[in-house]
Each structure stands twice: as C-alpha cells, then as structure tokens.
DRENMI-202341 format. One record per residue (C-alpha): x, y, z. Coordinates in steps of 0.25 Angstrom, whole numbers, padded with zeros to 4 digits, always signed. Layout:
// residues N
XYZ ...
This chain:
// residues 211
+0016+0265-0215 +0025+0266-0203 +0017+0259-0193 +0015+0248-0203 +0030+0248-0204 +0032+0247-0188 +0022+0235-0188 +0030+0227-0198 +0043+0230-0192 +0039+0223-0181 +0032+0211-0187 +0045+0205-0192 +0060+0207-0188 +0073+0208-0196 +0083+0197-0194 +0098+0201-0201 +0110+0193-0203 +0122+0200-0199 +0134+0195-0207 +0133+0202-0221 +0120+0207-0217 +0123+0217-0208 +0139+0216-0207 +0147+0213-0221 +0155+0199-0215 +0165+0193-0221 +0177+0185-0215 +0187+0191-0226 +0185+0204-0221 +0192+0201-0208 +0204+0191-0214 +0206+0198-0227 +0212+0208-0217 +0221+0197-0211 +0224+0188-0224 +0230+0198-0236 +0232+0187-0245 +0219+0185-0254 +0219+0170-0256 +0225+0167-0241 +0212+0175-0238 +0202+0167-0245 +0210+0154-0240 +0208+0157-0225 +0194+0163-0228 +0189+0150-0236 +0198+0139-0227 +0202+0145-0212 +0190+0157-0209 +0180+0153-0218 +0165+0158-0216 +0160+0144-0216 +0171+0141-0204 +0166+0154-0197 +0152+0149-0199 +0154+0140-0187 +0155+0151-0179 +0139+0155-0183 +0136+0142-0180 +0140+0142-0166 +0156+0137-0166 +0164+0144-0156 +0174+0151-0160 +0182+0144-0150 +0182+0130-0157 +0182+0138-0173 +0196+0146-0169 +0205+0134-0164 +0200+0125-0173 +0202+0132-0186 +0215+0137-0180 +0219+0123-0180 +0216+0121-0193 +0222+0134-0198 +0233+0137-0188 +0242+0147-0196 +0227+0154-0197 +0225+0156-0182 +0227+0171-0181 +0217+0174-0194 +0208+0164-0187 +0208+0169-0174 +0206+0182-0182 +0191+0176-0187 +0188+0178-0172 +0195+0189-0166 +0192+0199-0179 +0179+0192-0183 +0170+0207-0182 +0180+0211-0194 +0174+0199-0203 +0158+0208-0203 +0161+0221-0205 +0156+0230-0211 +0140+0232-0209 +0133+0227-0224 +0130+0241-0228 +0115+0246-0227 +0109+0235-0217 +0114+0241-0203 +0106+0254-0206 +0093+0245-0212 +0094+0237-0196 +0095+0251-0192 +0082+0255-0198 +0075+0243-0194 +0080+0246-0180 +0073+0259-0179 +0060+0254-0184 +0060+0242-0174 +0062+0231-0183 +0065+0220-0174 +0079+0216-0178 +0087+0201-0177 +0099+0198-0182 +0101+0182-0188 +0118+0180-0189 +0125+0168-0191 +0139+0172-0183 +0145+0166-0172 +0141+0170-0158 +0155+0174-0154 +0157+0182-0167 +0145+0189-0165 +0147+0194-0150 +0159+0202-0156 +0153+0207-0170 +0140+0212-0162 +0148+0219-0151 +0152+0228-0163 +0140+0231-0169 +0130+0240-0163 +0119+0235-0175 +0117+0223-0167 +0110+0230-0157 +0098+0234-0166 +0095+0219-0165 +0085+0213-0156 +0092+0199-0157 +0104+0193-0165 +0103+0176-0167 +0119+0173-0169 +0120+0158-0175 +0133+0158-0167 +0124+0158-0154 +0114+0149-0158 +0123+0138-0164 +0114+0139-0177 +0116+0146-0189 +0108+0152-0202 +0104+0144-0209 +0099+0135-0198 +0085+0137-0197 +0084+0135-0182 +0092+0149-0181 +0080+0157-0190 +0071+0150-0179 +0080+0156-0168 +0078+0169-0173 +0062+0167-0173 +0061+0163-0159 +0071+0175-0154 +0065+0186-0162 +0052+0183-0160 +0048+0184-0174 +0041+0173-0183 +0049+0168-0196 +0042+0178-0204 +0045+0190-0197 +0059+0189-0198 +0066+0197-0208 +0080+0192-0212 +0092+0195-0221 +0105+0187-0223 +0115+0186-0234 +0114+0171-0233 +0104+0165-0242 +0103+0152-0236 +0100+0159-0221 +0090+0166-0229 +0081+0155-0235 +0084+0148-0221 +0077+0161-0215 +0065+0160-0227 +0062+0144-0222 +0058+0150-0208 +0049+0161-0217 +0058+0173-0214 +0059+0185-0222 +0073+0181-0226 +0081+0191-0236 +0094+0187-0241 +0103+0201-0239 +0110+0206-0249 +0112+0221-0244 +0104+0234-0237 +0097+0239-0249 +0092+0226-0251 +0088+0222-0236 +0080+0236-0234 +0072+0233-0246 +0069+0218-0241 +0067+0225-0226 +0058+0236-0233 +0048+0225-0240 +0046+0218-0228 +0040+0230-0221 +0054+0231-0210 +0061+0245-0217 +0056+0256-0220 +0059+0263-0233 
C-alpha cells in the first residue's frame, strides 16, 4: 500500500494558493490597528485601500506608480497609505490553522509541491522573507512577476510549463471560485478551500495524503 502510495504522489503535484489558504489575509487587519473609528475604517477600506485597488499590485502595477497616485487622490491618507506598503506583511497573518502542517506532510512524503498566488511581486519579496514554509516549495508563480493574474488562463498554462506537469496532474486549492472553475477548464483537479479538515480529505481521495 505504501509503495502505491509513493507512485501516485509523484504522478501529480499540489498547487496552493497562499492568501487565505495558507495565511489568513485581510487588509483590516493591518488598518484597523491604524483607524479606531468603525465607519472611518470601512470608508478608507472600501474607497482609499480597497482590495480591488491593491489588486493592481497582482497584476503587475509598481508600487511606485500606485502610492503617489492614490496619495494624490487622497492626500490627508498619505501616512495610512504609505502604510499599505511599509506594514503590508501585517495584512496576512496569521497562517489558516491546519494547512501548514498538511504542506508539511506532503513535504516529507515528496509530493512535488508549487504554490499559484496572485500578489504582487514586490509585496511578495518581503512576505516570503518571513516565512520559512516557502522553502518546502519547488516553484512559486507570483501574478505580480508575470504581469498576469488568476483568473487568466495564460497563468494555469504558466504553471504547466514550469512544473513540468500536465493539466491533470495538478492538484489545486483556492478560496476563489472563479480561479477555481478557471483551473477546472484546463482539466485541473481544482478544490475550492474552505479549511484543513476539508483539504486533507480532498488530498486523501486523490491518493496525495496518507491517513
């Protein structure tokens, strides 16, 4: 049973998504220290330092063009939006309980490992530096780097090419359903995540986890 175990762990790989996969992320946890009053939190959060703003920063916008521009949109913000920069580690913390320890498990039984995250390439240089889990992957495909984003198809062939691995040898989970059924056109065994428990089953019937 073991050996069978050995053989399918290597004939596919697991692809994870990092932010609220393996890290919780949320932009008020870093602003809500910064902001006390409730409403003036959910203003900034929905009109200054929005997640759909950020988002440019996945899909490969410098940070040196975002900052001064929204700044002069929203000059009396400059010091929380220099903020979203200088503190963003504190918007992904801290790791979704359970599924560090499962990339763990898969690690020691050699399951090839990738990571797939839309973040910003800048961004991601300073997360990564402080997080030894990254090391237990063989490649990580950052949306910032390559200028393309989930759900883009052109970034699930991205991943193909650099892993090595066929559409249907790629295990994936990502909290977004629309990544997700992007991931399912290319024929990838695509699980929308919803937490460990959940995730060690899926990895389990797919032949990647031992019990």
């Amino acid at each position: 049973m073991f050996g069978a175990f050995i053989m399918s762990s290597f004939a596919k790989a697991v692809v994870f998504d990092v932010g609220r996969v393996l890290f919780h992320w949320n932009l008020r946890t870093l602003f809500a220290k910064l902001i006390d009053d409730p409403v003036e939190l959910d203003w900034f959060l929905t009109e200054v330092v929005s997640e759909g703003w950020h988002f440019q920063h996945d899909r490969g916008v410098p940070l040196s063009e975002m900052l001064p521009a929204r700044i002069a949109q929203f000059p009396d913000q400059a010091l929380r939006i220099a903020a979203y920069a200088a503190r963003f580690n504190e918007t992904a913390r801290p790791p979704v309980e359970g599924v560090h320890e499962l990339v763990g498990r898969l690690h020691a039984d050699a399951v090839p490992l990738f990571c797939l995250t839309n973040f910003g390439d800048e961004l991601f240089a300073q997360f990564r530096a402080e997080h030894a889990i990254f090391d237990l992957f063989e490649d990580i495909i950052v949306s910032g780097e390559e200028k393309i984003a989930k759900p883009d198809q052109r970034i699930y062939e991205l991943v193909e090419q650099r892993s090595g691995y066929s559409a249907s040898q790629l295990f994936f989970t990502d909290d977004n359903a629309a990544n997700i059924e992007a991931a399912r056109k290319r024929d990838w065994d695509a699980h929308l995540f919803t937490d460990a428990n959940s995730l060690e089953s899926q990895l389990q019937r797919a032949g990647l986890l031992r019990s």
